[in-house]
MITORSE-52360 format. One line per 10 residues: number of its first residue (from 1); their letters; for each residue x, y, z of C-alpha. Coordinates in steps of 0.5 Angstrom, whole numbers, plus 500, padded with zeros to 3 digits. Each point is the difference from the previous one (the first is absolute). Layout:
NUM	A	X,Y,Z  ... $
***
This chain:
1	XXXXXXXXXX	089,519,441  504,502,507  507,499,499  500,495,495  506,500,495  504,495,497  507,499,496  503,497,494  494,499,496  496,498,506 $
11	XXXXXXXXXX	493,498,500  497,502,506  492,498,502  495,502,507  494,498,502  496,507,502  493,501,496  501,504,495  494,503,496  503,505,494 $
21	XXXXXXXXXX	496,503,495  503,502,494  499,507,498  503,505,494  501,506,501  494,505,502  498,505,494  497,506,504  496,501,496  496,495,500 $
31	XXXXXXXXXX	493,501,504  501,496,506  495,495,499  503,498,493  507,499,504  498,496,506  496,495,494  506,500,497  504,498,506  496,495,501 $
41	XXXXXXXXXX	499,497,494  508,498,500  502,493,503  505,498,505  506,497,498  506,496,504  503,505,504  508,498,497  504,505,500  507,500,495 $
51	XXXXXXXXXX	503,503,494  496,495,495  494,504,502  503,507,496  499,495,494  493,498,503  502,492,500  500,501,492  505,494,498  500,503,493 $
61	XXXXXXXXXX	502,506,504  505,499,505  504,495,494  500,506,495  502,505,504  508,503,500  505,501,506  499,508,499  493,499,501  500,497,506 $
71	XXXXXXXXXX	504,505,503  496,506,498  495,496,504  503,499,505  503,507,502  494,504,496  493,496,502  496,503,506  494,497,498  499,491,500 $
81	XXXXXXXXXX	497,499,493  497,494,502  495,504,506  502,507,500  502,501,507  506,504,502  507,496,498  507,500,502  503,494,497  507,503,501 $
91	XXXXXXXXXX	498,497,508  499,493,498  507,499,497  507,499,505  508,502,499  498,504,494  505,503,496  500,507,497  503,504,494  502,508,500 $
101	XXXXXXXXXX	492,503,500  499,496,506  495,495,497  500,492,501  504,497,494  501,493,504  497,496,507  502,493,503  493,498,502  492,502,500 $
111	XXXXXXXXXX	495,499,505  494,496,497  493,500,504  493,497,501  495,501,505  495,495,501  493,501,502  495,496,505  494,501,499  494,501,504 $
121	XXXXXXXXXX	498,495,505  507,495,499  501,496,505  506,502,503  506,494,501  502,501,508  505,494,500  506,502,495  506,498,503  505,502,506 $
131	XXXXXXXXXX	501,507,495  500,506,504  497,504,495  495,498,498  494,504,495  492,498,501  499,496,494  496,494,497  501,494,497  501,502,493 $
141	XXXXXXXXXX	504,506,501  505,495,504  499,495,493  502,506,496  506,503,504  503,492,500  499,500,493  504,507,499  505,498,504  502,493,495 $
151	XXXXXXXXXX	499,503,494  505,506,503  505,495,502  499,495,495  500,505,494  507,502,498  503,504,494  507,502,498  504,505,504  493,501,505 $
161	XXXXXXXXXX	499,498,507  494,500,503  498,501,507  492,499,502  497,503,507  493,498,502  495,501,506  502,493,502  506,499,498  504,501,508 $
171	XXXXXXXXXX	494,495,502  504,495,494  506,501,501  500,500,507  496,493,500  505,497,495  506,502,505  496,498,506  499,493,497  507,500,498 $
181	XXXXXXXXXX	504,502,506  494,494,504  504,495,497  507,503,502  497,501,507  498,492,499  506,498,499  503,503,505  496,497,506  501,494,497 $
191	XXXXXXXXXX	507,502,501  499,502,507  494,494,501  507,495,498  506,503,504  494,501,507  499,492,499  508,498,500  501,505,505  494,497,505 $
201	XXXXXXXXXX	503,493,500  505,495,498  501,497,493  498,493,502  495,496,499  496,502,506  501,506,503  500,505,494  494,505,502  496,501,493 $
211	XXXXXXXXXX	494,499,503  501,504,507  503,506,493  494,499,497  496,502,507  504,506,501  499,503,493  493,498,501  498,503,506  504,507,497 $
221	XXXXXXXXXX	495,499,494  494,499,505  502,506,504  500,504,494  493,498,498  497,502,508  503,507,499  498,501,493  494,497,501  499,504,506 $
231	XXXXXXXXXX	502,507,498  495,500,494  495,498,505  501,506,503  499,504,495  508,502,497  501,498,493  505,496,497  505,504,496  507,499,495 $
241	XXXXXXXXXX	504,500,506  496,494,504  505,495,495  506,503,504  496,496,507  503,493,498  508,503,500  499,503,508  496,494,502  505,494,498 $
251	XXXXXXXXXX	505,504,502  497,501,507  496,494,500  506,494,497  505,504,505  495,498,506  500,493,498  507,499,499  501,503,508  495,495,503 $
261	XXXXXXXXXX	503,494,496  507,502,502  498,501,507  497,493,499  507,498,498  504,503,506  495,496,505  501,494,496  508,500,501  499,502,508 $
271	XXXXXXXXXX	495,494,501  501,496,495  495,494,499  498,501,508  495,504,499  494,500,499  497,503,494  495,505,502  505,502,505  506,502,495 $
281	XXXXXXXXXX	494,504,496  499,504,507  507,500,501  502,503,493  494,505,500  503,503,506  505,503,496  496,500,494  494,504,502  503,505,503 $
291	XXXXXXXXXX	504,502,494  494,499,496  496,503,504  504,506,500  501,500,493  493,500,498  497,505,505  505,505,497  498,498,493  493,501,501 $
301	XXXXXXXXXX	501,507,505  504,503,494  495,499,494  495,501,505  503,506,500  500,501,492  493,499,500  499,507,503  502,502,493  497,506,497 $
311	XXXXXXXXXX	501,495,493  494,496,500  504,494,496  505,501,504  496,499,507  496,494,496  507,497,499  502,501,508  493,497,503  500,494,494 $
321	XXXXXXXXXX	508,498,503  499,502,507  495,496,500  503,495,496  506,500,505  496,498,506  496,495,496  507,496,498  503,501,507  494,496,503 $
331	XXXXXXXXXX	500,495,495  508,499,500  499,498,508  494,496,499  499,498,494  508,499,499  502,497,505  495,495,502  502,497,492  507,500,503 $
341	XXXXXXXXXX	499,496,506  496,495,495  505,500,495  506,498,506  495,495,502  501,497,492  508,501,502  499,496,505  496,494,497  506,501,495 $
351	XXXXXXXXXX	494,501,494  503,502,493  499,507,500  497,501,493  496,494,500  499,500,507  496,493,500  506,496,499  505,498,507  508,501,498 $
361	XXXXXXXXXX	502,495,504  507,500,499  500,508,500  507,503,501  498,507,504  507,503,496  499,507,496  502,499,493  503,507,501  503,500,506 $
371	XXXXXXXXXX	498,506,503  501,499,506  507,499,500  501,506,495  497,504,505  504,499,506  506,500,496  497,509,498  498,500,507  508,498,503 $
381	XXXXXXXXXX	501,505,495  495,506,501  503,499,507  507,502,499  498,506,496  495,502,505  504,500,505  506,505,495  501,507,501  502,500,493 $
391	XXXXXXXXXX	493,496,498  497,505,504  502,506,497  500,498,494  492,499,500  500,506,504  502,505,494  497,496,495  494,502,504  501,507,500 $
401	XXXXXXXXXX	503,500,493  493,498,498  497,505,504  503,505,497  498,499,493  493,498,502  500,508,503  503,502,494  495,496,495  494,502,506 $
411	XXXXXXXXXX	502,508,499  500,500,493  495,495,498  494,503,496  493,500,501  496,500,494  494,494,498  500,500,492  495,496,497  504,498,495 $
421	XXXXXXXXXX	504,496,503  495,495,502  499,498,493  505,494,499  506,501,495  499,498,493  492,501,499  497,504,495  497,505,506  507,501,502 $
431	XXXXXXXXXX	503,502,493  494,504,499  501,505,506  508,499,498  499,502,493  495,506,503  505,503,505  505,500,494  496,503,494  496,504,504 $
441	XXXXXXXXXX	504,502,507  497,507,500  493,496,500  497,500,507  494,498,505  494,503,498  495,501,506  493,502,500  496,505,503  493,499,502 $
451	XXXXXXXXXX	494,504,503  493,499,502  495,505,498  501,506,497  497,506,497  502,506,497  502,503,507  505,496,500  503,502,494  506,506,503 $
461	XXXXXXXXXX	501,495,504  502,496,494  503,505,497  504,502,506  503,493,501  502,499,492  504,507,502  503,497,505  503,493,497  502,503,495 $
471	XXXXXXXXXX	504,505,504  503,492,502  501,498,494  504,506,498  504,498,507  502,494,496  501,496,506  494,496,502  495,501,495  501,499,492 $
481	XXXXXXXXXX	492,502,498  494,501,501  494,499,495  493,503,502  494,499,495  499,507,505  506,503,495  497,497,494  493,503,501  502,507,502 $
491	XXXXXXXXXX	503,499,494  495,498,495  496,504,503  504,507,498  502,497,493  493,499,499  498,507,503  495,495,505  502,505,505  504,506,499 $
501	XXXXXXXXXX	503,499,507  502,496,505  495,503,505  494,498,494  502,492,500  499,500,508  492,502,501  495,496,502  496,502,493  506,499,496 $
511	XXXXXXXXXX	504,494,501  495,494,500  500,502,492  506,501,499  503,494,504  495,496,495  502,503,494  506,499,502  500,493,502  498,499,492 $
521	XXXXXXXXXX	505,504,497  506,496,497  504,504,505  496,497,506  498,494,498  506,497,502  497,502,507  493,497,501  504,494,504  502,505,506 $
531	XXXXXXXXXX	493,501,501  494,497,503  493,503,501  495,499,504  497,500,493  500,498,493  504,504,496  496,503,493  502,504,495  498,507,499 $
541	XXXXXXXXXX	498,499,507  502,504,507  506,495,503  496,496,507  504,501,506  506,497,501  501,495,504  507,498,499  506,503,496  507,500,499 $
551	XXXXXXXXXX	506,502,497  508,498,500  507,503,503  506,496,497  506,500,504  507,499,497  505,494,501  502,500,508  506,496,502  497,498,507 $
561	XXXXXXXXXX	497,501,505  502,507,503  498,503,493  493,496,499  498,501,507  500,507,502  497,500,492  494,497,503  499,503,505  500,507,496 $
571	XXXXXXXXXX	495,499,496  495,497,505  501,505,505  498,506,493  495,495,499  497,500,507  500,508,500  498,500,494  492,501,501  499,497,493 $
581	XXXXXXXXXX	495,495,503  497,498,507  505,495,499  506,499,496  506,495,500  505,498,495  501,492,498  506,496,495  501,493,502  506,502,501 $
591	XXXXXXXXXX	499,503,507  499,493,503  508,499,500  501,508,501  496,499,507  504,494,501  506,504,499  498,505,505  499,496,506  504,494,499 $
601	XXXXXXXXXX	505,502,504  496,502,506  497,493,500  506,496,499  503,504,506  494,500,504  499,493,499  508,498,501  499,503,506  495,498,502 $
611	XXXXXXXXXX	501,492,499  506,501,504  498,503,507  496,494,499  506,495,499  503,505,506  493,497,505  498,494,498  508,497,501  501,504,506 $
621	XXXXXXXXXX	494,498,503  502,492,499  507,500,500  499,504,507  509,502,498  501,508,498  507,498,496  498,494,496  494,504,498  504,506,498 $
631	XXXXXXXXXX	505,496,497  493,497,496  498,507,498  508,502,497  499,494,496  494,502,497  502,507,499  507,498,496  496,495,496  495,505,498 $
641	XXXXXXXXXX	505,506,498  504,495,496  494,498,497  498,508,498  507,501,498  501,495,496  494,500,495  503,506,498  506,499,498  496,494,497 $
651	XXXXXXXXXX	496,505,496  493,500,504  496,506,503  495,500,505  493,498,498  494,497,502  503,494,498  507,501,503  497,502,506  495,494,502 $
661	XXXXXXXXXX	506,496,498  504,505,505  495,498,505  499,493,499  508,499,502  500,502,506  496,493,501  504,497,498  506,503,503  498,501,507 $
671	XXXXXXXXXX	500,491,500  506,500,498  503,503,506  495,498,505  500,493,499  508,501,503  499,505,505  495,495,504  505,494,498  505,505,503 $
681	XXXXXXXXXX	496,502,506  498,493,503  507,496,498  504,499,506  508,501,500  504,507,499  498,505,494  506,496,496  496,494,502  493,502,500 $
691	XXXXXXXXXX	501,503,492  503,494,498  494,496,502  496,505,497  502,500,493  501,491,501  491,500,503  497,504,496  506,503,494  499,494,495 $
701	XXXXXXXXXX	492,502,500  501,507,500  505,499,493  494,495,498  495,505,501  503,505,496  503,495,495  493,498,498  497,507,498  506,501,496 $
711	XXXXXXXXXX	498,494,496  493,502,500  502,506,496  506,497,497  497,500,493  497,507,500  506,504,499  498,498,493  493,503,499  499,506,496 $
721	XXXXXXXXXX	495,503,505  502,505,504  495,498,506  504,494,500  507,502,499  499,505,505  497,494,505  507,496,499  505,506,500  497,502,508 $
731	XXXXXXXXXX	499,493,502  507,497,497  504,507,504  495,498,506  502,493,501  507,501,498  500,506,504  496,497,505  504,494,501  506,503,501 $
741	XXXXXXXXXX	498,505,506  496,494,502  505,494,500  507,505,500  499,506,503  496,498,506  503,494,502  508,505,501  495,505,502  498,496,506 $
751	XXXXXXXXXX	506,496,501  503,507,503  494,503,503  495,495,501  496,499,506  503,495,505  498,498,508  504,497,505  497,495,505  502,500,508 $
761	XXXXXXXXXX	506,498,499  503,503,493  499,495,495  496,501,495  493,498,499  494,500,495  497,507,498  492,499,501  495,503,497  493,500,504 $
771	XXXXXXXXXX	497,496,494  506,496,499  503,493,503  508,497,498  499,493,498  508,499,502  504,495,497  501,493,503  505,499,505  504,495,504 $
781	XXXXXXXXXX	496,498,506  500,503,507  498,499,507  495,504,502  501,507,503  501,500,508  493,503,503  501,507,499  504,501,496  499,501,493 $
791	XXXXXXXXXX	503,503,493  507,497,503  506,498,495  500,495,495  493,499,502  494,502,494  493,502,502  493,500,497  495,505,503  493,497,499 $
801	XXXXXXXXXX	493,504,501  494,496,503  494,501,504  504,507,501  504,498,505  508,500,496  503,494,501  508,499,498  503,493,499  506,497,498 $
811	XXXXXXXXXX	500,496,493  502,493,504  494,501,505  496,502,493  502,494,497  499,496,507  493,503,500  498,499,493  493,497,498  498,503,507 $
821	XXXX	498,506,504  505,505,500  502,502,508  498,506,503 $
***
C-alpha cells in the first residue's frame, strides 16, 4: 500500500479493498487456456506480508531452520515461496548490519503487515472518531483492527517490542487524549469557576457572588452553543480546532463580566446606598458598555476577517467564534447584568447568598480577606512608583528588552506543520513513527499517481515521464523512486518477446492482449489493483479500456518545508505536462499538511493584518482619540511579537495550531489595553492622575480577566497532546504578555504622553468620549454656580442629555431636584 511502513517489529494494518489472486509462476509453454483454468483454480489467501512466509507459516519449518538459512534467504530470494510474486525482503528489516561481501548478517527490526478486505456491498462506518485519517471501513474490519492492535500490545516476548499501526489507530489515540486532556480542562475552569466567585463578592455570608459567577459562566456557555449551533446552520462544519473555542470565549466573555461588576463597584463607592439600584446599573454601564462594546466589536471584525480564510476549517472556526463572541456580548448586557441587579436587591434583603431564602439579620458587611484595604495599601504604592522616573525607565527598558527577543525569536521562528506532532506524547502511534524515523530514515512519502482513461496513444507519453522521474531521482534531491507497472510491462513484455520493441507494446491491435497477459502473469499480478476497467477483467481475453490507473513516485526523507514543497510542486508540474491522461494528478495524505505548509504563513500574516486594521477602526471610531488609539495598537503589537518570539524560543513552529492560536490572542490582548486606555480617557485630573484612577477602576478587572484564563489553562501544561500544549504555551505567554503591556507598560505609557485637556480656566477637566459620561466621586457640597457661570473652581458639574436639549447642573441642584424634573 502507499507509504506504508513500520519499525521494530511493527505491525502495520489498513483498510483498503484488497482482492489478490495467488498466482505461480507462468509456464509458457502452456496453451493459454490451460494457463488461465489453472490460474483460476487457485484460492485466495491473507494478504500478510513478513519472513514467516519464506518458510510458508510452516511451524515445523520455521522452528528447524538454521541461522545460515535465514540469511541466505533473506539476501538470495527473489521470489515469495508463499505466492510467487517478486520478493525484497531485505526492505522490510531496518538498521541492518552487514559483513565484508555486502550482504546482511544482522538487523534491529522487521516490518510485518496485513491488509484487510472489505467486501463488496459493506456498509461503511462514516462516524470513527475526532481522527484525521480515517480509511473507508465497515464494522467488521474496525473489530479486526481493535483486535490487532490488543493482542500487539498486550503480546510481549523477551528482548522484543512491538509497536502496532492500524487505519484506526490516529482516530483511538486521539479520542483517548481528548478524553483525558477533558478532564484536565474540567479542572481548570473549576478553578477558574472558584477564583471568579471570590473575586465578584466578599467572603460573608451574604455578599459572595456564586449564583451571580455561575450566570456569567452560563451566559459563555449559552453564547457557545448560538455560535456553533448557528455556524453549523449555515453550512460550516464543526473540526478538531472547534475545541480551542471555549479558551477565547472565556477568556473574553469572563473579562467583560469582571468590567461590568467592577464599574458596578466604583458606582456603589461614588453613591453609596443613596442610589437607586436601576440607576447604579445605568450608571456602571456608562463605562462599562463602552469598553465592551469595543472589545467585542474588535473581536468579532478580527475573526470576521479570518473567515475569509482559504483554509475551509480555519474559516468554520472564525464565523463559529465571531459569532459566538457577539452572542456572548449580548448575553453579558442583558442576560448578565439583569441577574446582577437581582442578586444586589438579595444584598440588600441581607438573603444568604448561597441558601438565598434565609435572612441573615445580624449580617456584618466585612470581607473575610479585607481586600478593600490590601488594595488601597497596592494603590498608595502604585502611586509613587508611577510617579518615579526610575519606576518608569525601568519598565520601559523591560519593554524594549522584551521586544527585542521577540524579534529575534519571530526572525528565526520555523514554519513547518508535522503531523506527528499531534499524536500525544507516550501513545503506541507516537512510538511507532519514532521508531519508523529511527530504523527506516531513508524511508519517505510515497505519492501516487492517477489518471483518467488511457489507451495506447498514451503510452510514449508514459514513456516519457518515466524517463523524466527518473532523471529526478538520479538528481537525488526531491525524488527518491518511482514505480510504474508501465516499467514492469515493457519489461515483461520484451523478456517474453510479447513485443520485439517498445513501439509494438503501444499499438492499438497489440496492447489490449498484452496488458491482459500481462496483469496475470506473476509479474503483473501485483498490478491488477492500479486498475479499473470499464469491464471486467478475463483471462485470455483483450484488456477493456481502462478507466482508472495509477503508479507511485517516492520521495526521500525531506527536513521541512523548503525541501518538501518545491518536491511537490516538481512533481505536479511534470504530471500536469505529461499528456499521460486528460487528467492526471498525484495524492499521498501527507499532502494536506504540506499545502498547510506552503500557505500558512501567508494566512496567518494576512489575518493579523487584517484583524488589526480592524482594532485600529472599531477603537478609533468609538474612542474618537488618536493617541489612546495608537497607544492601543503599540500594545497589541508588542504583545503579538513577544508572543511569536517566545514560542520559538520555547520550541514551537508556526502551524495551523499555532496560527489560530495566534489569531485567537489578539482578542484577548486587545482587552487588556483597551479596557485602560477608555478608563484613562473619561478619568479626570493630570496624565499622573488620570493613570493612576485608570489602573485603581478598571485594573483589578483586567488582572482578573487575565487571571482566570490562566487558570482555565492551568492544568493543561500537563497534557501530552500537542493541540493542547500548543493552546496553553500561546495562551499563557498572551496573558503574561498581555498584562504586562496592559497594566505596566500602558499606564507609563500614558502618564507621559497621555491625552489631556484643559477647561477655560486651565484646570483640569474630564476627557469625554461621545459614548461615555464620568460618574465623579462624592464631594462636599457647594452653592449653586452664579448664572452664567459654569465649570468654575471647586465646583463639579454633571452634563445630562434629554429631549435633546443639553442641560448642565451642579450635583447640589442634582440632589435638591432629586425624584423630579431635571431643570431645563
Amino acid at each position: 500500500e502507499d507509504n506504508i511502513s513500520a519499525a521494530s517489529l511493527v505491525l502495520s494494518s489498513t483498510s483498503k479493498p484488497k482482492k489478490e489472486a495467488n498466482e505461480d509462476e507462468e509456464n509458457d509453454e502452456l496453451p493459454i487456456d490451460v494457463y488461465c483454468n489453472i490460474l483460476q483454480s487457485l484460492q485466495e489467501k491473507c494478504a500478510q506480508f513478513n519472513l514467516l512466509e519464506i518458510w510458508k507459516y510452516n511451524e515445523t519449518l520455521i522452528y528447524s531452520t538454521t541461522q545460515q538459512e535465514i540469511i541466505d534467504a533473506v539476501n538470495l530470494l527473489e521470489r515469495n515461496p508463499w505466492n510467487s510474486h517478486r520478493a525484497h525482503y531485505l526492505g522490510s528489516l531496518g538498521s541492518k548490519t552487514r559483513n565484508a561481501s555486502g550482504h546482511t548478517i544482522a538487523a534491529k527490526s522487521v516490518q510485518m503487515y496485513w491488509q484487510v478486505k472489505i467486501p463488496d456491498g459493506a456498509i461503511l462506518v462514516k462516524n470513527q472518531g475526532s481522527g484525521l485519517e480515517l480509511e473507508p471501513a465497515d464494522q467488521v474490519t474496525l473489530d479486526w483492527e481493535k483486535a490487532f492492535v490488543e493482542i500487539a500490545l498486550n503480546t510481549t516476548f523477551p528482548g522484543v517490542s512491538m509497536y502496532p499501526h492500524a487505519a484506526r489507530s490516529y482516530s483511538d489515540v486521539s479520542t483517548d487524549a481528548i478524553f483525558f486532556d477533558a478532564i484536565k480542562l474540567a479542572s481548570g475552569y473549576m478553578l477558574m469557576f472558584i477564583y471568579t466567585i471570590l473575586m465578584l463578592g466578599k467572603l460573608n455570608a451574604v455578599e459572595v457572588k456564586m449564583y451571580l459567577a455561575i450566570t456569567g459562566i452560563a451566559s459563555v456557555g449559552m453564547g457557545l452553543m448560538i455560535g456553533m449551533g448557528l455556524s453549523s446552520a449555515l453550512g460550516f462544519p464543526y473540526t478538531p480546532m472547534h475545541p480551542a473555542m471555549p479558551f477565547l470565549a472565556l477568556g473574553i466573555g469572563i473579562d467583560d463580566m469582571f468590567v461590568i461588576v467592577q464599574c458596578w463597584n466604583n458606582v456603589k463607592k461614588q453613591h453609596g446606598s443613596n442610589i437607586e439600584i436601576s440607576e447604579a446599573i445605568g450608571q456602571g454601564l456608562k463605562h462599562a458598555g463602552v469598553s465592551v462594546t469595543i472589545t467585542t466589536l474588535t473581536d468579532v471584525f478580527a475573526f470576521a476577517i479570518g473567515s475569509i480564510s482559504r483554509m475551509p476549517g480555519l474559516s468554520a472556526f472564525c464565523v463559529s467564534c465571531a459569532i459566538a463572541l457577539a452572542a456572548i456580548y449580548l448575553l453579558q448586557v442583558t442576560w448578565f447584568v439583569a441577574f446582577l441587579a437581582l442578586d444586589e436587591k438579595r444584598i440588600a434583603a441581607k438573603r444568604h447568598g448561597i441558601v438565598p431564602c434565609v435572612v441573615k439579620n445580624d449580617y456584618n458587611p466585612t470581607d473575610m480577606c479585607n481586600r478593600e484595604a490590601l488594595f488601597a495599601k497596592f494603590m498608595k504604592a502604585y502611586t509613587k512608583m508611577l510617579s518615579n522616573w526610575i519606576y518608569k525607565a525601568a519598565v520601559i527598558v523591560t519593554t524594549l528588552t522584551l521586544l527585542g527577543f521577540g524579534v529575534w525569536g519571530a526572525t528565526e521562528i520555523e514554519q513547518k506543520f508535522d503531523p506527528i506532532l499531534l499524536l500525544p506524547k507516550g501513545s503506541y502511534l507516537r512510538k511507532w513513527t519514532e521508531v519508523n524515523s529511527e530504523m527506516y530514515p531513508t524511508n519517505g512519502w510515497s505519492s501516487v499517481v492517477y489518471t483518467g482513461k488511457m489507451n495506447y496513444s498514451n503510452l510514449p507519453y508514459m514513456d516519457k515521464l518515466m524517463d523524466d522521474l527518473q532523471d529526478v531521482v538520479n538528481q537525488k534531491t526531491y525524488l527518491k523512486s518511482r514505480g510504474s507497472w508501465w516499467l514492469d510491462l515493457k519489461k515483461w513484455a520484451l523478456k517474453n518477446h510479447k513485443a520485439d520493441t517498445v513501439e509494438d507494446i503501444w499499438t492499438e491491435k497489440d496492447f489490449p492482449m498484452i496488458l491482459s497477459e500481462f496483469l496475470h502473469s506473476s509479474d503483473g499480478a501485483k498490478h491488477k489493483r492500479n486498475f479499473e476497467f470499464e469491464g471486467n477483467l478475463t483471462c485470455g481475453n483483450p484488456a477493456p479500456p481502462i478507466k482508472v490507473s495509477k503508479f507511485s513516485v517516492g520521495f526521500p526523507n525531506f527536513a521541512g518545508p523548503s525541501e518538501h514543497i518545491p518536491a511537490k510542486r516538481l512533481l505536479e508540474d511534470m504530471v500536469n505536462k505529461s499528456k499521460i491522461s486528460e487528467r492526471a494528478f498525484s495524492h499521498v495524505k501527507i499532502y494536506a499538511a504540506w499545502e498547510t505548509d506552503e500557505i500558512i504563513g501567508t494566512e496567518l500574516y494576512r489575518n493579523i493584518g487584517l484583524a488589526l486594521v480592524a482594532v485600529v477602526v472599531v477603537t478609533l471610531v468609538l474612542l474618537t482619540n488618536f493617541q489612546i488609539c495608537f497607544m492601543v495598537f503599540c500594545c497589541v503589537i508588542l504583545t503579538l511579537v513577544d508572543i511569536v518570539g517566545f514560542l520559538h524560543f520555547w520550541e514551537m513552529t508556526i502551524d495551523i495550531i499555532s496560527c489560530v492560536s495566534i489569531v485567537l490572542a489578539i482578542g484577548l490582548c486587545v482587552d487588556y489595553s483597551v479596557h485602560i486606555g477608555h478608563a484613562f480617557l473619561i478619568a479626570p485630573g493630570s496624565r499622573l492622575e488620570k493613570a493612576v484612577s485608570a489602573i485603581e477602576t478598571i485594573g483589578p478587572a483586567v488582572f482578573n480577566g487575565g487571571f482566570t484564563t490562566f487558570l482555565a489553562l492551568s492544568l493543561l501544561s500537563l497534557s501530552q497532546s500537542n493541540i493542547f500544549i500548543t493552546f496553553f504555551k500561546v495562551f499563557f505567554l498572551t496573558v503574561v504578555f498581555g498584562l504586562f503591556h496592559g497594566l505596566l507598560m500602558l499606564p507609563v505609557m500614558l502618564s507621559i504622553l497621555g491625552p489631556q485637556s484643559m477647561d477655560e480656566n486651565g484646570s483640569n477637566a474630564p476627557i469625554s468620549s461621545p459614548t461615555s459620561s464620568v460618574s465623579p466621586a462624592p464631594s462636599e457640597h457647594h452653592s449653586p454656580a452664579p448664572a452664567g457661570q459654569l465649570g468654575k473652581q471647586g465646583q463639579r458639574n454633571l452634563s445630562y442629555i434629554q429631549d435633546n436639549v443639553i442641560s448642565i447642573i451642579s450635583e447640589n441642584s442634582l440632589d435638591e431636584e432629586k425624584g423630579g424634573r431635571y431643570p431645563e
